[in-house]
C-alpha positions in Angstrom: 0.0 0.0 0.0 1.1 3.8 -0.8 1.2 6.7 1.0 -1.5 8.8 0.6 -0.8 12.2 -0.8 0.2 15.1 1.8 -2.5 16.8 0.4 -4.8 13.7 0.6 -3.6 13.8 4.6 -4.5 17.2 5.1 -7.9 16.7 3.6 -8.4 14.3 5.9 -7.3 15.3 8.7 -9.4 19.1 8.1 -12.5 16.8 7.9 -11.9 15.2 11.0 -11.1 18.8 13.0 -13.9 19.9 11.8 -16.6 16.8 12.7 -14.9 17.1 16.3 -12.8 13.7 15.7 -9.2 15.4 16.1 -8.0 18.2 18.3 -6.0 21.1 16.3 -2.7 18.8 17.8 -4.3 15.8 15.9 -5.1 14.0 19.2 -8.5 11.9 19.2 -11.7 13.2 21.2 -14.2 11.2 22.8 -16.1 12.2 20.5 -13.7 10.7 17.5 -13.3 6.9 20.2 -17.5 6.9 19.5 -17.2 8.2 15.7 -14.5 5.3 14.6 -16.4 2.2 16.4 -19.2 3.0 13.6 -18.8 1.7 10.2 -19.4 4.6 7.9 -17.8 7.4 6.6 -16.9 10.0 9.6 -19.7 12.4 8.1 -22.5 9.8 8.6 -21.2 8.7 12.1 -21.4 12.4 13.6 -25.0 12.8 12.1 -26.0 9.2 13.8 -24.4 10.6 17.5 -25.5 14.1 16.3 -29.2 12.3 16.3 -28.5 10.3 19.3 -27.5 13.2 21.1 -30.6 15.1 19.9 -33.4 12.4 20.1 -34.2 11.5 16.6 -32.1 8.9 16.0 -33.8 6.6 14.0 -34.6 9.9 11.6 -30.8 10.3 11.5 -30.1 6.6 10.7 -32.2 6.5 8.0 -31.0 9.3 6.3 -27.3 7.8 7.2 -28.4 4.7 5.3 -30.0 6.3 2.4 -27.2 8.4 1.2 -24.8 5.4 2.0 -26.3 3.1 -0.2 -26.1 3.9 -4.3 -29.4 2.4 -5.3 -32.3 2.4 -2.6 -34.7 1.0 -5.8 -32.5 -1.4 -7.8 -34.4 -4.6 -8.4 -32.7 -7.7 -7.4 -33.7 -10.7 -6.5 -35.5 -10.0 -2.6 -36.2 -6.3 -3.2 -37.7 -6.5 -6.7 -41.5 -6.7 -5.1 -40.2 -3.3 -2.8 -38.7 -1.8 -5.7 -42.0 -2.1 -8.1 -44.2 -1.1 -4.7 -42.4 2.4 -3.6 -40.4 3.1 -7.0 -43.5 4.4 -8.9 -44.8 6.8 -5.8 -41.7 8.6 -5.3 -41.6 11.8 -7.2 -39.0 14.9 -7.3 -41.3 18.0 -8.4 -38.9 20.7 -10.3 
């Protein structure tokens, strides 16, 4: 495996100082111990605490798992019935 890219690291590290994860000195929070035992990108893990925190957690996991997967309505072979059932009443209005 390569090194990532400095820039890559800083990036990275940027997004992490700014969910809460790091301190400034790159040290882990608490906050950052609870964000990396969940398996999702560091974004979706402060919005499912966040929603904890807040009370509507089961508001802020299902908008964690619908940006997280790439096709809620792809038929297959045990979704094709739930696909045909909400895939026709969903609309986005321009």
């Amino acid at each position: 495996m390569d090194r990532p890219e400095d820039q890559r690291s800083r990036e990275a590290t940027g997004l992490l100082v700014g969910l809460g994860a790091l301190e400034s000195d790159g040290q882990l929070t608490e906050l950052g111990r609870e964000m990396a035992g969940l398996p999702m990108h560091p974004r979706l893990g402060r919005l499912v605490l966040d929603g904890e925190r807040l009370g509507c957690l089961s508001e802020a996991l299902f908008v964690a798992a619908a940006v997280q997967g790439e096709g809620v309505f792809v038929k297959g072979d045990k979704g094709e019935k739930w696909a045909d059932f909400f895939g026709g009443r969903i609309r986005v209005e321009e």
